[in-house]
C-alpha positions as CSV (number, residue, x, y, z in Angstrom):
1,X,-48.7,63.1,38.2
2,X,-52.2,63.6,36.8
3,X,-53.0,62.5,33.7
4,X,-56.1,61.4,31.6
5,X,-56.8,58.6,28.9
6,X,-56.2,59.6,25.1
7,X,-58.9,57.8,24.3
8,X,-61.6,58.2,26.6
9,X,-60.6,61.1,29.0
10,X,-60.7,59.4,32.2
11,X,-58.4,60.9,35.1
12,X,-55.8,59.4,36.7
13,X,-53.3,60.1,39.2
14,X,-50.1,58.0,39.6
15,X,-46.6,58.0,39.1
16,X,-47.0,55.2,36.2
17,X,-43.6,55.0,34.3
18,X,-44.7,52.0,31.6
19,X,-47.8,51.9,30.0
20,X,-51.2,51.6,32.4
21,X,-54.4,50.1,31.0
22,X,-57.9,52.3,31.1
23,X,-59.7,50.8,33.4
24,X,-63.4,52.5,31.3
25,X,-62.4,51.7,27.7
26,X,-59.3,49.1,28.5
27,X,-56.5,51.0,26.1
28,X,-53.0,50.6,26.9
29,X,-51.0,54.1,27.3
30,X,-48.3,55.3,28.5
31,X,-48.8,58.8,29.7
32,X,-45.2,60.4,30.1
33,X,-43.4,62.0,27.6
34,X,-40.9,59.7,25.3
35,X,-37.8,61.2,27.5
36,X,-39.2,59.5,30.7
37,X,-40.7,56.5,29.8
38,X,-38.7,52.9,30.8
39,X,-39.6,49.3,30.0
40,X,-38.9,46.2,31.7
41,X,-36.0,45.4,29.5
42,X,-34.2,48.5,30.3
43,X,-34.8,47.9,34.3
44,X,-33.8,43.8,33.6
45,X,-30.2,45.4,32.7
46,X,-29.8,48.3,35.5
47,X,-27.0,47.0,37.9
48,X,-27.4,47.3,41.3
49,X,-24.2,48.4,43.3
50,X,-23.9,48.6,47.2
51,X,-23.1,52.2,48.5
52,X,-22.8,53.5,52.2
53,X,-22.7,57.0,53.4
54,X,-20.3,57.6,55.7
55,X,-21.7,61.1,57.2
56,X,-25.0,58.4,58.6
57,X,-23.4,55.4,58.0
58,X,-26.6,53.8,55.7
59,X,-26.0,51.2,53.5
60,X,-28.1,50.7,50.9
61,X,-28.4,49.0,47.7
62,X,-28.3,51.7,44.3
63,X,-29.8,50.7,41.5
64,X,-27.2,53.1,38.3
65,X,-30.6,53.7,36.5
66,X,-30.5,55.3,33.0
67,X,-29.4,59.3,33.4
68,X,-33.4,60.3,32.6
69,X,-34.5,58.3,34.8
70,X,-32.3,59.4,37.7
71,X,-33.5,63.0,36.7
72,X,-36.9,62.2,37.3
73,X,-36.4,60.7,40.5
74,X,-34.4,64.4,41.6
75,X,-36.9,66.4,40.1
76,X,-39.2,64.6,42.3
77,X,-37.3,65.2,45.0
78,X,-36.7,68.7,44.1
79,X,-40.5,68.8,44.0
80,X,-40.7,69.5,47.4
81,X,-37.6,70.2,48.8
82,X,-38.3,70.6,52.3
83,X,-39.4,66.8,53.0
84,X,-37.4,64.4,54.8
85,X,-39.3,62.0,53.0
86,X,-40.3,62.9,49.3
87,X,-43.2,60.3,48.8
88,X,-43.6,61.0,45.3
89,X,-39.9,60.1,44.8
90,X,-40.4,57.3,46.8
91,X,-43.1,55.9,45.3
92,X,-41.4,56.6,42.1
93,X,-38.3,54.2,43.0
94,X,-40.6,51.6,44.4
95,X,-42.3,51.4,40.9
96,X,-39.2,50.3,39.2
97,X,-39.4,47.1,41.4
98,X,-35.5,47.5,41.6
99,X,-35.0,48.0,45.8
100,X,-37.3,47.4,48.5
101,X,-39.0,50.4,50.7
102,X,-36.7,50.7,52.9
103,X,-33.7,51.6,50.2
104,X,-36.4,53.9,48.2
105,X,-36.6,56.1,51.3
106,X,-32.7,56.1,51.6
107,X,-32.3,56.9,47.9
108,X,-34.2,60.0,48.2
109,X,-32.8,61.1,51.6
110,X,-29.3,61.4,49.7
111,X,-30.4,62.9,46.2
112,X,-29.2,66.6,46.6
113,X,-32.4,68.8,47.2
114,X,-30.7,71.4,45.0
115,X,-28.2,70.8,42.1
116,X,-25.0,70.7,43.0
117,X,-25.3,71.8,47.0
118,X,-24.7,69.0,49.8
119,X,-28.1,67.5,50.6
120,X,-26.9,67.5,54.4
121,X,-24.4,70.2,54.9
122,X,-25.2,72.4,52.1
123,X,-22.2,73.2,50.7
124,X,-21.5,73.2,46.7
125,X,-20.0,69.2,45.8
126,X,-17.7,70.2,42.6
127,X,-19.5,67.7,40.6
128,X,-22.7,65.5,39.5
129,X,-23.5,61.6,40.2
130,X,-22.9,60.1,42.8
131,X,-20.8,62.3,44.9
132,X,-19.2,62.9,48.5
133,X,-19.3,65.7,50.1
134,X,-15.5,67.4,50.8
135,X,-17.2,69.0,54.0
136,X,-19.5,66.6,56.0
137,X,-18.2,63.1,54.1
138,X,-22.5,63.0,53.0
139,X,-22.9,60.5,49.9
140,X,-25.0,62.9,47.3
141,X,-26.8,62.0,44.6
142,X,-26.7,64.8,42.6
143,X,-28.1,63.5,39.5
């Protein structure tokens, strides 16, 4: 995400998601929209539930995030839908502090690349969350 400083127009690139400090006139920011912004007291209370897919057999730690947060984290994903690894997603996950890299990369390997469709068999899933896939047994998360 690019971005500049209200105050003193100096770029930035990142994927901050609380406010960032201008590092030429030292202001404090935060750049997203009000929809997509999260503090530290809303991450303090997300609860982290263990999940494992039974189509590759992962299991990973899922951190039930607030519903706009999840979206930005599949719009990432949807970003570029033809990566194995969408790094922008990633990195996205990893700023939350919530799960290690390791789960980040597994998180977005299972969020649906397309709404509603099977992220590994591609077949529709009848509904959003996390959801397994009737055909192929895939843990989605269609968010």
């Amino acid at each position: 995400m690019k971005f500049n400083c209200p105050n003193c127009g100096q770029p930035f690139d990142g994927l901050a998601v609380q406010d960032v400090e201008c590092p030429t006139c030292h202001c404090k920011f935060n750049p997203r929209p009000p929809h997509q912004r999260v503090s530290m007291a809303d991450l303090k209370q997300v609860r982290i539930v263990d999940v494992t897919c039974a189509q590759c057999g992962q299991s990973f730690s899922l951190p039930e995030l607030p519903h706009n947060l999840n979206a930005l984290v599949a719009e990432s994903v949807r970003s570029d839908p033809e990566a194995r690894w969408p790094v922008e997603a990633i990195d996205l996950l990893r700023s939350f502090g919530l799960v290690g890299l390791r789960g980040c990369m597994v998180i977005a390997e299972h969020v649906t690349r397309s709404a509603g469709v099977c992220h590994c068999c591609h077949t529709p899933i009848p509904s959003s969350g996390s959801v397994v896939c009737g055909s192929c047994r895939a843990l989605n998360l269609d968010w």
